[in-house]
C-alpha positions in Angstrom: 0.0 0.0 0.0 1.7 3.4 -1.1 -1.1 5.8 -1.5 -1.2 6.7 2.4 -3.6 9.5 2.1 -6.6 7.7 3.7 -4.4 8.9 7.1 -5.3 12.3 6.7 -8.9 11.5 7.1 -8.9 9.3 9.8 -10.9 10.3 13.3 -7.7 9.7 15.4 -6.3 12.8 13.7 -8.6 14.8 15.8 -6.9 13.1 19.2 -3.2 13.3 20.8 -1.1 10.7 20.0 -1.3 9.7 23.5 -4.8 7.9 22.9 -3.4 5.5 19.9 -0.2 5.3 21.8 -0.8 4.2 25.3 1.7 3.5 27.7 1.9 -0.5 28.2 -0.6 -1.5 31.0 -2.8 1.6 30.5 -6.5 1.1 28.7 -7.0 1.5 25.1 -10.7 1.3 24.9 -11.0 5.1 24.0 -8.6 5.0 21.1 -10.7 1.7 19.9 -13.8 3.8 20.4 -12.3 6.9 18.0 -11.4 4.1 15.6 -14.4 2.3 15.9 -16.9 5.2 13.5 -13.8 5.9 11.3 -13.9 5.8 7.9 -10.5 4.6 7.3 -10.7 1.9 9.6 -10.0 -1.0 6.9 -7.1 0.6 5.5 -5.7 1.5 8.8 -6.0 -2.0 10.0 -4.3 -3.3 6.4 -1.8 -1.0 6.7 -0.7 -2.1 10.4 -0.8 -5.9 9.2 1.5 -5.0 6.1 3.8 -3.6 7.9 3.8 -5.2 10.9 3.1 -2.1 13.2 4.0 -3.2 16.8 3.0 -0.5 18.9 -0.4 1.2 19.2 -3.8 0.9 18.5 -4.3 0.6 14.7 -7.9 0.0 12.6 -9.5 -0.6 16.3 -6.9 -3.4 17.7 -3.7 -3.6 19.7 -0.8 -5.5 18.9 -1.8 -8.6 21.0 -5.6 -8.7 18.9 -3.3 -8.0 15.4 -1.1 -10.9 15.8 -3.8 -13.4 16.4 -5.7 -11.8 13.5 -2.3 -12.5 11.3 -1.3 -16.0 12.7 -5.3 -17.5 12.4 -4.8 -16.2 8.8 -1.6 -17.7 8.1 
């Protein structure tokens, strides 16, 4: 995926980086709630699997929920 302009448009634009970043141990439903009426959501998610994003909340899961979604596809 190249074209990256879907990012401008997503809702977690309109949040701190703190939200989609949260310290490990800290809660991330609010980020997954910002992500969860976004627009972008699908090509957020596709572009955290592609490139193996290992931090934050990304297309409405964490890391741990990403994984499992890539290993029960493999």
């Amino acid at each position: 995926m190249t074209d990256l302009s879907w990012m401008d448009r997503g809702r977690c634009t309109e949040t701190g980086d703190d939200l989609h970043f949260p310290e490990k141990g800290h809660p991330t439903k609010g980020a997954k709630l910002v992500c969860h009426g976004c627009e972008v959501r699908q090509e957020c998610l596709e572009y955290a699997l592609e490139n193996q994003e290992k931090f934050g909340i990304w297309g409405g899961l964490s890391e741990r929920e990403r994984r499992r979604l890539r290993r029960s596809a493999a």
